[in-house]
Wavefront OBJ file of the C-alpha trace (Angstrom):
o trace
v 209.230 70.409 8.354
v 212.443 69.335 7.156
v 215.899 71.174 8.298
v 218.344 69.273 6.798
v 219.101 72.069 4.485
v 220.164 74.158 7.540
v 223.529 74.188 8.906
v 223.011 74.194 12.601
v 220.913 71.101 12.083
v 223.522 68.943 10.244
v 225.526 67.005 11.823
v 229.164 67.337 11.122
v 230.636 65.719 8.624
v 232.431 66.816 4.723
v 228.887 68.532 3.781
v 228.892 70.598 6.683
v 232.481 71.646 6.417
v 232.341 72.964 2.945
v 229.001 74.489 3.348
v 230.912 76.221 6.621
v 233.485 77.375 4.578
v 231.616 79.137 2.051
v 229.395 80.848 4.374
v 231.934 82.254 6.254
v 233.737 83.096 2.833
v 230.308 85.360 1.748
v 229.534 86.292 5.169
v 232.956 87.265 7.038
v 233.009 90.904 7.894
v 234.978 92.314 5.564
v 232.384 91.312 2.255
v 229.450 92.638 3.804
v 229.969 95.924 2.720
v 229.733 95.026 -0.826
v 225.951 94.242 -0.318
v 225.144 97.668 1.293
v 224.055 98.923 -2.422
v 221.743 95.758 -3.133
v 220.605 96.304 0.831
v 219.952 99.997 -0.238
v 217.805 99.550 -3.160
v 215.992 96.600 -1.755
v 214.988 98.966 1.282
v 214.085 102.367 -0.946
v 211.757 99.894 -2.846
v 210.117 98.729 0.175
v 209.565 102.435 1.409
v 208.154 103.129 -1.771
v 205.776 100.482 -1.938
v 204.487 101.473 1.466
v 204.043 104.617 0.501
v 201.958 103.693 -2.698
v 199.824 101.158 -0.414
v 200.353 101.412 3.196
v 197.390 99.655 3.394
v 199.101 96.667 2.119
v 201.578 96.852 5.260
v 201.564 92.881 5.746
v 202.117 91.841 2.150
v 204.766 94.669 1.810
v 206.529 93.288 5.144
v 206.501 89.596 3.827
v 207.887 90.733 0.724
v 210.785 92.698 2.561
v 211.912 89.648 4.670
v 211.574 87.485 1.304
v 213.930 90.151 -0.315
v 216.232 90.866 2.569
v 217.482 87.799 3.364
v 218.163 86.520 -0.129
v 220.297 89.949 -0.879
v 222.374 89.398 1.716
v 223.532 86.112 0.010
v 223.886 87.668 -3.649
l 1 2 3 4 5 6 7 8 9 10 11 12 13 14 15 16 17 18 19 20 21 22 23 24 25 26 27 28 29 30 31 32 33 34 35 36 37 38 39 40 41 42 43 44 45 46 47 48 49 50 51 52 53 54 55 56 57 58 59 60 61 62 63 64 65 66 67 68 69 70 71 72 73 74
């Protein structure tokens, strides 16, 4: 399995300092709460789908860490 996507498995070089910079742009505690809405929604529409089909608890749960990571990010 490949990692050289990942940051903290580059090594350091111009890559890794522009992909440092814009993660700490999007990421820096004073943006994150702009995502609390999109973290909001994302989370009511997990409830609700485990309400509808708590016996799909798994697939529901493999959906939310699917959804929750990538709505940190946009």
């Amino acid at each position: 399995m490949g990692f050289g996507w990942s940051l903290g498995f580059t090594p350091y070089n111009e890559w890794w300092k522009h992909s440092r910079k814009l993660f700490h742009k999007h990421f820096q505690s004073s943006v994150v709460p702009q995502f609390r809405p999109k973290k909001i929604k994302a989370a009511h529409g997990f409830l609700r789908k485990l309400l509808d089909s708590p016996e799909h608890f798994h697939e529901h749960m493999q959906l939310w860490v699917c959804v929750s990571g990538p709505v940190l990010g946009k």
